[in-house]
C-alpha positions, -999 to +999 in steps of 0.1 A: -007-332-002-025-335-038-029-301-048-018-292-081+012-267-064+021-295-048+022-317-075+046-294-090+070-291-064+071-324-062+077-330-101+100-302-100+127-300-069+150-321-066+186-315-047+218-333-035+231-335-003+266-339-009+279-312-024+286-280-007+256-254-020+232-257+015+198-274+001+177-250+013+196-225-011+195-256-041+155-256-030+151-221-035+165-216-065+146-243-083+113-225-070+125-189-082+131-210-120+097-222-115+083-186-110+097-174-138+090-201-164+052-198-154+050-233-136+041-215-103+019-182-113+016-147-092-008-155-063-002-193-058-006-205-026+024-222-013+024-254+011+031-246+050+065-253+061+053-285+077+038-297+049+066-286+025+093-304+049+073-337+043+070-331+007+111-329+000+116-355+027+138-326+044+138-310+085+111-282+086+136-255+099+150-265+062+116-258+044+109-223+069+147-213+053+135-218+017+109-196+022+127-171+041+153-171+011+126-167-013+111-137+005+145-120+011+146-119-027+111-107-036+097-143-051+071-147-026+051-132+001+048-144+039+014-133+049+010-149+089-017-167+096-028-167+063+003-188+045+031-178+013+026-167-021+040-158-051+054-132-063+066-123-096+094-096-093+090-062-116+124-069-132+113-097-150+146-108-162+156-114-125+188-139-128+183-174-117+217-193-102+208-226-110+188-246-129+162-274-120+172-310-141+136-312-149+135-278-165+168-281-190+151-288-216+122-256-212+142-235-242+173-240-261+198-209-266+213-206-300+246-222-303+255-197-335+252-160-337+229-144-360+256-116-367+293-117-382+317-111-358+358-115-358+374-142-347+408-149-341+435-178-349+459-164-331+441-161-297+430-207-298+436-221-263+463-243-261+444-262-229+441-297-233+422-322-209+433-354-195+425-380-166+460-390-167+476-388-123+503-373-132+512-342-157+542-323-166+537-282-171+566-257-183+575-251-148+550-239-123+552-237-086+539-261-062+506-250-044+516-278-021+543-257-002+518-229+005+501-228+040+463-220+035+457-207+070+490-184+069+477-169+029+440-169+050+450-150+081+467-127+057+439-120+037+415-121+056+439-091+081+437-068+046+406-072+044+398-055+077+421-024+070+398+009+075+417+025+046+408+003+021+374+019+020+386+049+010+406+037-014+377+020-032+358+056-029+387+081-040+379+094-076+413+096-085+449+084-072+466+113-076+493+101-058+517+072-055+498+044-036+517+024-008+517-005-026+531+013-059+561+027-032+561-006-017+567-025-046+592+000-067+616+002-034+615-035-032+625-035-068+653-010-066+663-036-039+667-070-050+671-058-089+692-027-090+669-003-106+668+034-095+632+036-102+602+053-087+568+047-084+559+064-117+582+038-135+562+013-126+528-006-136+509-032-121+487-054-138+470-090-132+497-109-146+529-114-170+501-119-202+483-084-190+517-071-192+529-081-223+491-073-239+493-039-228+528-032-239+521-049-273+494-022-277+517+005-272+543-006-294+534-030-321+513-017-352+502-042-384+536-058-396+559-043-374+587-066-370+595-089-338+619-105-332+621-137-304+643-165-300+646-197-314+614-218-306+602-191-282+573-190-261+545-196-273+526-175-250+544-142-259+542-152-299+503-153-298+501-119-282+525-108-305+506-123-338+471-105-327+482-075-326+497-085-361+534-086-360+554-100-379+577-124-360+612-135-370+634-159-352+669-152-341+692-182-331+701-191-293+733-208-282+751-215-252+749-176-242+716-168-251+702-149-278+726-146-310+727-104-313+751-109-339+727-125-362+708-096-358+735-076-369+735-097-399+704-098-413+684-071-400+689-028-410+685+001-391+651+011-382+633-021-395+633-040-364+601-028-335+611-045-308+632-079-298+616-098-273+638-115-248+644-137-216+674-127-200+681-151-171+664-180-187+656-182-220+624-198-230+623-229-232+658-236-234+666-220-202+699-207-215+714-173-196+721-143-220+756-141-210+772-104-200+786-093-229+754-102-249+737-081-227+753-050-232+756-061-272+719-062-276+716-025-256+739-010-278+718-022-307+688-015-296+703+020-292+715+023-329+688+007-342+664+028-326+643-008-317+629-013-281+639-046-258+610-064-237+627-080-211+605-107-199+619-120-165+592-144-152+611-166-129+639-143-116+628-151-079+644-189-084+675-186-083+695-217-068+730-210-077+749-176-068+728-143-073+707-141-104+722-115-130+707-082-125+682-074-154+695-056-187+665-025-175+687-019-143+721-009-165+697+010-193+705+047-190+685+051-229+652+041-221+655+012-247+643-013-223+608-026-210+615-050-184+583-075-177+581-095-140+561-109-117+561-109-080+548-136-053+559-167-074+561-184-042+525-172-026+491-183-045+484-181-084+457-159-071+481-133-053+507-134-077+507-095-096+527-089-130+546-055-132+556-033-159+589-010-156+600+014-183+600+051-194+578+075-174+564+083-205+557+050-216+538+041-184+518+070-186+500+056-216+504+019-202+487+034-179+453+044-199+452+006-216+454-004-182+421+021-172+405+001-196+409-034-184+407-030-151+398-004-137+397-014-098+423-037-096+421-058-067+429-034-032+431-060-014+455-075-027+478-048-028+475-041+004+481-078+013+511-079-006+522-041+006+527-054+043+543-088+033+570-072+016+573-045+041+576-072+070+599-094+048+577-123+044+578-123+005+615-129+009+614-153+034+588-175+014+614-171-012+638-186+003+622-214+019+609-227-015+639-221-033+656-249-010+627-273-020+632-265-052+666-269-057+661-307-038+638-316-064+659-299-094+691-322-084+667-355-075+658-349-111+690-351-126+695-382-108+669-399-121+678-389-156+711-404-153+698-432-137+672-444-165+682-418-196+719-422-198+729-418-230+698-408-242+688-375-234+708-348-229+705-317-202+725-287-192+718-280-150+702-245-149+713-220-125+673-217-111+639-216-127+610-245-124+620-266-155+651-284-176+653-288-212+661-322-222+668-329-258+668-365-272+699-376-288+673-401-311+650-383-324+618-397-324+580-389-328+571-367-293+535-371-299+534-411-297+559-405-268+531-383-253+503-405-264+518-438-249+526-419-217+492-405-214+480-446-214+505-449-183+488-420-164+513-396-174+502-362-194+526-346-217+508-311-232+517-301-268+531-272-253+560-286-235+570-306-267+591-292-294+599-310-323+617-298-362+639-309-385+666-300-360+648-301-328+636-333-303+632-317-271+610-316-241+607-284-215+599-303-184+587-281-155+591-302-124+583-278-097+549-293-091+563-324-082+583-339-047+608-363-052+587-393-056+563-383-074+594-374-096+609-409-099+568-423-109+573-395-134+607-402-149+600-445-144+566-435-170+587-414-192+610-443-196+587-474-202+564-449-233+598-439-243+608-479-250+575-485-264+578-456-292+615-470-298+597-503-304+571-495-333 
């Protein structure tokens, strides 16, 4: 029990029970670090299992694992009869999981680079930690709603297809996949577009989308045009790829396409960026008639539209307006969505839909980024649309979601009458509630945050002419809500008291 290996070990391992890595996998990893910082050298003789188990205090079937992990991976060798010892693997950079406590402190890895390199402004997350119970987003689902055997079962049924092994081997796709047919006749469906499959892209997300596009269209200057306030999502993809942006006003029916008229000429203007059925943040519908004004614009003006419709699947009232892309016969329009807003972050896919031509190329950016893409998941979503599932989950939620949209409104009259003022959406996860005072929306977050409520920067939008909040309350049930809206009230009376 006193030999200097042992020694080691001892000095060395340590584990903890409690969390969900197995300890003999947390044992064998702190060995392998050992190995290759030179603690344990090639030929070492290695304590018996027995011996070993009484060492770390743990069951022997525990220690006979560590070594059997450690031989799996080359680190030592299990002669019988004669004991285990080390090995030192011929790829000597050999990647370690995790690291031993004890051994943190063996190197230190340079914090700066020793080379220029460029960075970017533009691209600064806008994340922001708190500890605070209870936060408000810019309207995100609720993971709550989803069940996790259901998304499981599904999963884990894709998984087992026998043609998704040819699909990962195929060199090329030279035709349509199913998902690809899946997806635009679901499209042509619930959107009214007459598309087909070679319309169509599929990427990660809405962000993937807009980055790719941006690529294709947008060169250094180019002008941009986006609403009033605006998301800021959008704008930073839209500054790196160095645009210049320009605001255009947004009323009661949506963007203002006469101002554009006004103040912008022919040809000058790349591309106006847009969100039809709710306008971000303000959530205000482009109305009918400003639809059709912007197409004919867009035509004249020889600019292109991106049409970024990222919660068209909650609609509460009536039908949600078909998209501007569905009634454009000029291929002016490149219309941005996602689908499976009401399944997992993880399953959700963005989409691209536009000009054969335009896809093409979308296409190669795409090649670039990601290559793969994620077959599974395609296939996952491929038979929930075909069986209907996507739409029923769709419906279910919307009815939650609605609930929790009108138990909101109550509890704004109820403790913010007369001080903030709303307009009911027709759908979508958030309201935008504008103070009638204006006051300082960073002490109002600040003294919410010492109440256990989080208010991000994001959400808050405050000018000369603007005291507003986007308040996404998806996330939130109905009492959660009231906590929410009781907080909001008591920091609000607090920064009214300064």
């Amino acid at each position: 029990m006193n030999s200097p290996v042992n020694q080691i070990l001892k000095q060395l391992i340590t584990f903890d029970k409690s969390i969900v890595q197995p300890v003999y996998i947390q044992v064998a990893q702190q060995l392998m670090n050992a190995i290759q910082r030179g603690y344990l050298e090639k030929g070492s003789k290695l304590p018996g299992t027995r011996v070993l188990s009484q060492l770390l205090n743990v069951h022997r079937n525990t220690a006979v694992a560590v070594y059997e992990e450690l031989a799996s991976q080359g680190w030592v060798d299990i002669i019988p009869n004669k004991g285990t010892f080390v090995l030192v693997p011929e790829a000597s950079t050999a990647k370690i999981k995790a690291a031993t406590k004890h051994l943190d402190h063996a190197y230190v890895y340079s914090k700066v680079a020793g080379f220029p390199f460029q960075k970017s402004f533009n691209l600064a997350s806008t994340a922001e930690e708190t500890t605070a119970k209870y936060t408000i987003n810019d309207g995100k689902p609720d993971l709550r709603l989803h069940s996790v055997h259901q998304f499981s079962r599904w999963y884990s049924a894709a998984m087992k297809r026998k043609p998704l092994i040819n699909k990962w081997n195929r060199a090329s796709a030279l035709t349509p996949s199913v998902f690809k047919i899946q997806l635009s006749n679901y499209l042509n469906a619930t959107r009214g577009f007459h598309i087909q499959p070679n319309n169509l892209l599929s990427t990660r997300s809405t962000e993937m989308s807009l980055y790719i596009v941006s690529q294709l269209l947008i060169k250094q200057d180019d002008l941009v045009l986006v609403g009033q306030l605006s998301n800021y999502a959008s704008n930073m993809i839209f500054q790196q790829v160095g645009a210049t942006i320009r605001t255009i006003p947004v009323d009661n029916e949506g963007l203002d396409v006469d101002y554009i008229k006004k103040h912008f000429v022919k040809h000058r203007i790349r591309c106006v960026y847009v969100s039809t059925n709710r306008d971000y943040p303000t959530t205000q519908t482009l109305s009918a008639k400003r639809r059709l004004q912007l197409l004919q614009l867009a035509k004249s003006y020889g600019f292109a539209i991106i049409e970024d419709d990222y919660d068209y699947d909650f609609q509460f009232t009536g039908s949600a307006m078909l998209p501007m892309a569905s009634a454009d016969a000029n291929g002016m329009v490149i219309y941005l969505g996602k689908l499976g807003q009401s399944l997992f972050p993880s399953f959700h896919t963005g989409f691209v839909v536009g000009p054969e031509n335009l896809i093409s190329e979308a296409k190669n950016y795409l090649q670039l980024l990601d290559k793969q893409g994620d077959l599974i998941q395609e296939q996952m979503l491929s038979e929930l649309i075909s069986e209907g599932e996507i739409d029923r989950l769709k419906k279910k939620n919307i009815v939650t979601y609605k609930q929790r949209r009108d138990r909101l409104c109550y509890y704004l009259d109820y403790y913010f009458e007369d001080i903030i003022r709303w307009q009911i959406p027709s759908g979508g996860l958030a309201l935008w509630l504008q103070f009638d005072k204006t006051i300082s929306l960073m002490k109002l977050a600040e003294e919410a945050e010492k109440l256990d409520l989080f208010l991000p920067k994001t959400i808050l939008y405050q000018d000369k002419n603007t005291c507003a909040i986007r308040f996404g309350f998806g996330h939130l049930n109905e009492d959660e809500l009231e906590i929410v809206i009781k907080i909001l009230k008591s920091a609000y009376d607090k920064v009214l008291n300064f």
